[in-house]
C-alpha positions, 0 to 999 in steps of 0.5 A: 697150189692155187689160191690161199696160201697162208691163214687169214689176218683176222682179227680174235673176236671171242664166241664159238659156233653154237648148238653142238656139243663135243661128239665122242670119237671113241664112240665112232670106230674107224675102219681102213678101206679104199677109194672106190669110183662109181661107174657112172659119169655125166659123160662118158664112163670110160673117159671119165674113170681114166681122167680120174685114175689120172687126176688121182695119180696125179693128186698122189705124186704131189701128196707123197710124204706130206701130212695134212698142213695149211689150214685156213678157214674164211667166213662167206655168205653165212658159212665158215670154209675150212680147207687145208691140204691132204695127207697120203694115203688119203684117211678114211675121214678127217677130224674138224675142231675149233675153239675160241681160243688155241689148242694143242690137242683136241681134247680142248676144243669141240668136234664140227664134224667128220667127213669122209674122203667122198665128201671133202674131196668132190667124189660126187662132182667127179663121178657124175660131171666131171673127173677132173672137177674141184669145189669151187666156194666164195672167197670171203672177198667177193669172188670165187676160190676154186680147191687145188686138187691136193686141198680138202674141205669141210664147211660149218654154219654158224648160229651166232656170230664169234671167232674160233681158231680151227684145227684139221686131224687125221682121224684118230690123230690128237695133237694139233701143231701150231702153222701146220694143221690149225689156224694162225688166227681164231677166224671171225664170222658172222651171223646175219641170217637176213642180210647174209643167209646161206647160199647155194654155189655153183661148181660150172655150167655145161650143156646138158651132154643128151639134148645142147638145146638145155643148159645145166647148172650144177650147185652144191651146198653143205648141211647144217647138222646137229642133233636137236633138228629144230633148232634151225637158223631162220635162213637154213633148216638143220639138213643132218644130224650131228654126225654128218654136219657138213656134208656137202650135197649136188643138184642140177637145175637145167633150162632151155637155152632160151629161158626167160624168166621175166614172169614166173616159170613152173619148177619140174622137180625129178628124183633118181631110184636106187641105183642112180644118181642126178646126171640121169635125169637131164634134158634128153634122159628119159626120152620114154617119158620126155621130161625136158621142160620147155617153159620152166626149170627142171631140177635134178637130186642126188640123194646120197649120204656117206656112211657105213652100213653092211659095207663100206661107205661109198656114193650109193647110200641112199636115204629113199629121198627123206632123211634117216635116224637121228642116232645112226651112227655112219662111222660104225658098220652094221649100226643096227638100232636097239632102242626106239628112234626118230627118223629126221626127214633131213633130206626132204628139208633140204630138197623144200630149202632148195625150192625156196631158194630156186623162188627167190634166185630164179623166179619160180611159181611156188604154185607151179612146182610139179614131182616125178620120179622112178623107182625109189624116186617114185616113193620119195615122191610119194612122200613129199606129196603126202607130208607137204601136199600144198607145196607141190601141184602134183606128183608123177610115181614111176614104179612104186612098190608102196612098202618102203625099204626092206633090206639090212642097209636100211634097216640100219639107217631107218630101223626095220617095219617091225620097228617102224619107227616115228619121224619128226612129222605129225598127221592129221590126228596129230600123231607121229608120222611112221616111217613105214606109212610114208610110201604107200598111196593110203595113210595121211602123214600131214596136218593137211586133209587133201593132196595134190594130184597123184598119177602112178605108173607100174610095169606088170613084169616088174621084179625089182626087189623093192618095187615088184608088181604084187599084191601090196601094189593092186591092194594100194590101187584098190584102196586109193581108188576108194578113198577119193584122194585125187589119184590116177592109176595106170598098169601095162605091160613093162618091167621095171625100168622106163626104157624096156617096153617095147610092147607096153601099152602106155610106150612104145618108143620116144617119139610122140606118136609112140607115147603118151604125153599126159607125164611129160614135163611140158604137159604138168608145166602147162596144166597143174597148179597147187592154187587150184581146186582138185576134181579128185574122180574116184571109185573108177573101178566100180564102173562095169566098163572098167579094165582090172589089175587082178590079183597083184600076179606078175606077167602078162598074157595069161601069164598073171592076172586081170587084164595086162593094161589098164587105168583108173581115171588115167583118161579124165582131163580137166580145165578152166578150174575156177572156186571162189564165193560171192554175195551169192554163195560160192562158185565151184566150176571147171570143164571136164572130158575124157582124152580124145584126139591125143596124138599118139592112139594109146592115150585116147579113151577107148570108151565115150563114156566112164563113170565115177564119183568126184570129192571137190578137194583143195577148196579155199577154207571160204569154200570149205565152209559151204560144205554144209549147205544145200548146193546144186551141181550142173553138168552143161555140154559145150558141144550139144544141148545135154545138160544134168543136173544135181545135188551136192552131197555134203553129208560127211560135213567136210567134202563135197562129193558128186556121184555117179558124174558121166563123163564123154570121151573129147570129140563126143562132149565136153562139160563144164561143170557149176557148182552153187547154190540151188535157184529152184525157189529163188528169190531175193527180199529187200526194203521195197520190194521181192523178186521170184524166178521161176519155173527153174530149169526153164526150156522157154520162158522165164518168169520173174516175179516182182512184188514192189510198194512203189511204181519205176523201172526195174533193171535186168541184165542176163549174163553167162558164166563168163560174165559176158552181158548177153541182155539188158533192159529196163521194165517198168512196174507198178506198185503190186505184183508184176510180172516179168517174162524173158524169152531164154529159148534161142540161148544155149543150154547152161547155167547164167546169172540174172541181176536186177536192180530198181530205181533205189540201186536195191536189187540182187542175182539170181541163178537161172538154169536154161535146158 
């Protein structure tokens, strides 16, 4: 056996790990059942189910007639590793116990946690890397100690610093023998959450087996669970209850060979649908939708909770990316809840700790973190968006059917719509978030009125159980596409999965000329931001130009409904968003167009024009707090002289809200909007003197009329919205009125800035918009 061979001469040092009672095992009933091995691999299948039917062979042959024996236990990097060699047959779960002082039996010490079979040894590593790999965890001595295949582990975190001896027991076993199956020390740990947090640890690097041009890191980490979930270290958020305490979790995180992380690089977050697993979501998986990153970090999670459910626990549970009752029960089947719950997002902790843990060790951009994912990833995505909205840029929804879960194995982690039970979480109103509100495109489930931009994909010939092309499906796109939320819609031709559309109108193969680019990796990594204000477009479906998704009847050529393809603002693009206030107000600007020009014809806007409405979302709250006053919009071309003008709608006191804004297809117009105050009657007062510009627009010549007590010059500089001076010159004035002309009429069409001072320095800005 590699490695520890013997317990660690630590020193007793009294106190206990905090925050967990005793869990009763009679409660948990045990049930026999086999190893089964997921047939899915990182590489490829058959070859990993024969090295694993080797390794497990052989794994067997060492383990013949031997109970579980040599159990150490070290402190590392803010958690305690226990690891003792395996009984044969391997046991359904272990019991893992720990008391300050030595026991005999387990009646006199605290249960940590129970894992299965699938969690102390590495089932997951196995099935999706590598079959023959072995956790790999910190030594306590600054190195690494990788498990022998015939060793298991469980993993504690600690919430203040002590010594426990710790004990390993087949479940159902009582006794505990002194040199065989606790420690010969009580071990030592402690609790330094500044100085020594917890760590996630990589298990090997690979190139990623579908594009070499990426490198593949694959970390694990193990949960702190308890019961009362807020009760967090300050480090390391509680990502379990207290039956899954130490459960160990994966995620890949993969970057091009040539990553350079010297400035701060964008995060690409993907989640996996039901039946999947992380290793499908690599550089050169996907090719449909070409998620490798080509500046930033993609990372890739595995959610996955061991437990039983109807059947036998294995590598499938799934917690739809969020989390799952604070009571389930994972050692009993059919734990069906009877009495009102709490469903814990302990998955969307653990995915939000990672994020902080990719800024810190990886030098992320926390305002570059972009969402996708297909199918039940799609709904995970659906609701980090909408629980955390400011953490995310934007999120990518492959296939979302917006209902949520409806089999019996999820109402048994998460109860049944019926029930619908509360989560931890609080919306707007303060109200309990319900766990049946989190999939769909409509309830808000934050304190946070806005979201970041949502794009949502769906295939007309989907018939997946939980996800089908339906009427909840049209009735969700409808409803967003009223509320002004910032939501893009697009339908076509598919099924289900992203690779069966060879007549889809969205894809038509993997090559760029066959498919569209605006949910490409490379694209959300180059143009979205969270620190940016949102132009959410809505109301697309009102105009007369509009395709329609019909009824929510799947099929397509005349076979359904409405028309086979379609999008509600799929076209709109945007950039050069800017928002911030000054002496004179607030300045809300960006440049707008529909798609045109795109390499793969698909993609481009079939009309020149489209029109909607536009809320000004994810504002400042300096901002916010004009949404009452009167401001003035202008939409000016950069490629002709169209200019339109108009007034902000404040009236809901909240949002500032444009109507009927006309948008040009790229090649044929491109705007730049300006939002601010209204210039029409400008005018600015000061100690010794007044300024009026007029008329305003102005086509020809501007007028700026100055009212002074005392004779000098006054200073006038002309400057346009990238604050590039394009006029200076000084007039001289006398005591009275004056009269001041300026020839605009060879400038462009646009908004500038006027700014003028007198002798005294006392001077101000004004707006001037040129037709």
């Amino acid at each position: 056996m590699a490695g520890h061979t013997s317990s660690r001469p630590y020193e007793s040092a009294g106190g206990q790990l905090q925050g967990r009672g005793a869990l009763n095992p009679c409660k948990w009933g045990v049930s026999k059942s086999r190893c089964p091995l997921r047939a899915s691999s990182f590489v490829c299948k058959n070859l990993n189910l024969m090295r694993f039917l080797y390794t497990f062979l052989l794994l067997c042959a060492v383990l013949a007639a031997r109970a579980q024996t040599n159990v150490r236990a070290w402190y590392a990097e803010g958690q305690v590793w226990v690891v003792w060699e395996l009984d044969l047959p391997l046991p359904e779960t272990y019991g893992i116990y720990a008391s300050p002082q030595p026991f005999s039996n387990i009646e006199d010490a605290i249960l940590l946690g129970r894992p299965f079979y699938l969690e102390y040894l590495p089932f997951a590593l196995r099935a999706q890397i590598d079959s023959s790999m072995n956790y790999r965890i910190p030594d306590g001595m600054g190195g690494i100690y990788e498990l022998a295949p015939n060793e298991g582990l469980f993993v504690a975190t600690p919430h203040q610093a002590g010594a426990m001896y710790f004990a390993v027991t087949a479940w159902g076993d009582s006794l505990v023998q002194e040199g065989v199956n606790i420690t010969d020390d009580a071990v030592p740990f402690s609790y330094e959450p500044e100085n020594d947090p917890v760590e996630c640890h990589l298990q090997t690097t690979l190139p990623s087996p579908s594009n070499p041009d990426y490198t593949c890191r694959v970390y694990v980490l193990w949960a702190d669970g308890r019961q009362n979930y807020w009760e967090s270290r300050p480090d390391f958020p509680v990502m379990a209850n207290a039956a899954k305490n130490g459960m160990p979790s994966l995620f890949i995180a993969c970057v091009p060979n040539d990553f350079d992380n010297s400035e701060p690089v964008p995060l690409t977050i993907w989640l996996h649908g039901g039946q999947g697993d992380a290793q499908q979501s690599v550089p050169g998986k996907r090719r449909i939708i070409d998620i490798d990153p080509e500046e930033g970090i993609l990372v890739a999670h595995n959610d996955d909770v061991i437990g039983w459910r109807v059947d036998e626990p294995h590598l499938g549970g799934k917690t739809w990316h969020f989390g799952w009752r604070k009571n389930w029960d994972p050692f009993t089947q059919l734990d069906l809840p009877l009495t009102t719950d709490t469903v814990i997002n302990y998955t969307q902790r653990r995915y939000l700790w990672i994020d902080e843990w990719l800024i810190k060790n990886f030098n992320v951009d926390p305002k570059r973190i972009n969402l996708n994912g297909h199918s039940m990833g799609s709904a995970g995505c659906t609701a980090l968006a909408k629980c955390y909205p400011s953490h995310y840029a934007s999120a990518a929804i492959h296939s979302n059917g917006f209902q949520g879960p409806g089999t019996v194995n999820a109402a048994i982690v998460f109860g049944n719509a019926a029930q619908n039970f509360p989560t931890n979480l609080v919306n707007r109103e303060g109200q309990p978030v319900r766990f049946y509100d989190l999939w769909n495109l409509i309830d808000n489930c934050s304190p946070e009125r806005d979201w970041p931009l949502m794009r949502t994909w769906h295939g007309k010939q989907d018939a997946n159980d939980a996800m089908a092309w339906d009427a909840d499906v049209v009735e969700n796109y409808r409803l967003a596409d009223s509320l002004g939320m910032g939501v893009q819609i697009f339908w076509s031709e598919r099924g289900h999965n992203l690779n069966t559309s060879p007549i889809d109108h969205w894809y038509h193969g993997n090559q760029p000329d066959e498919q569209i680019a605006y949910d490409n990796t490379d694209y959300e990594e180059a143009h979205f931001r969270s620190d940016t204000w949102l132009p959410a477009f809505f109301n697309h479906r009102l105009d007369s130009q509009a395709r329609d998704p019909g009824d929510g009847t799947p099929g397509i050529n005349g076979n359904g409904s409405g028309d086979d393809w379609g999008t509600w603002g799929g076209y709109h693009r945007w950039s050069e968003l800017e928002a911030y206030s000054d002496a004179g107000g607030p300045h809300i600007e960006g440049t707008f167009w529909l798609e045109g020009g795109a390499v793969y014809d698909n993609e481009n806007c079939p009309i020149d024009s489209l029109q909607a409405d536009l809320y000004i979302r994810r504002l400042p709250d300096s901002l916010n707090a004009f949404c009452g006053a009167n401001l003035m919009y202008s939409l000016t071309s950069l490629d002709d002289n169209y200019v339109a003008t108009g007034m902000v709608d404040c009236t809901d006191g909240e949002l500032m809200k444009l109507e009927d804004v006309l948008l040009f297809r790229k090649g044929i117009r491109r705007l730049r909007l300006e939002i601010a105050l209204p210039v029409s009657t400008a005018s600015v007062e000061a100690r010794t003197f007044r300024a009026l510009l007029y008329p305003n627009p102005v086509a020809d010549i501007a007028r700026l009329s100055v009212e002074t007590e005392e004779a000098g010059l006054i200073h006038l500089r002309l400057l346009d919205l990238q604050g590039r001076r394009l006029l200076q010159q000084a007039y001289p004035c006398l005591p009275g009125r004056n009269e001041l002309e300026l020839p605009v009429q060879n400038l462009p069409a646009g908004m500038y800035f006027l700014q003028f001072s007198n002798e005294q320095g006392e001077g101000g800005v004004l707006r001037m918009l040129v037709r």
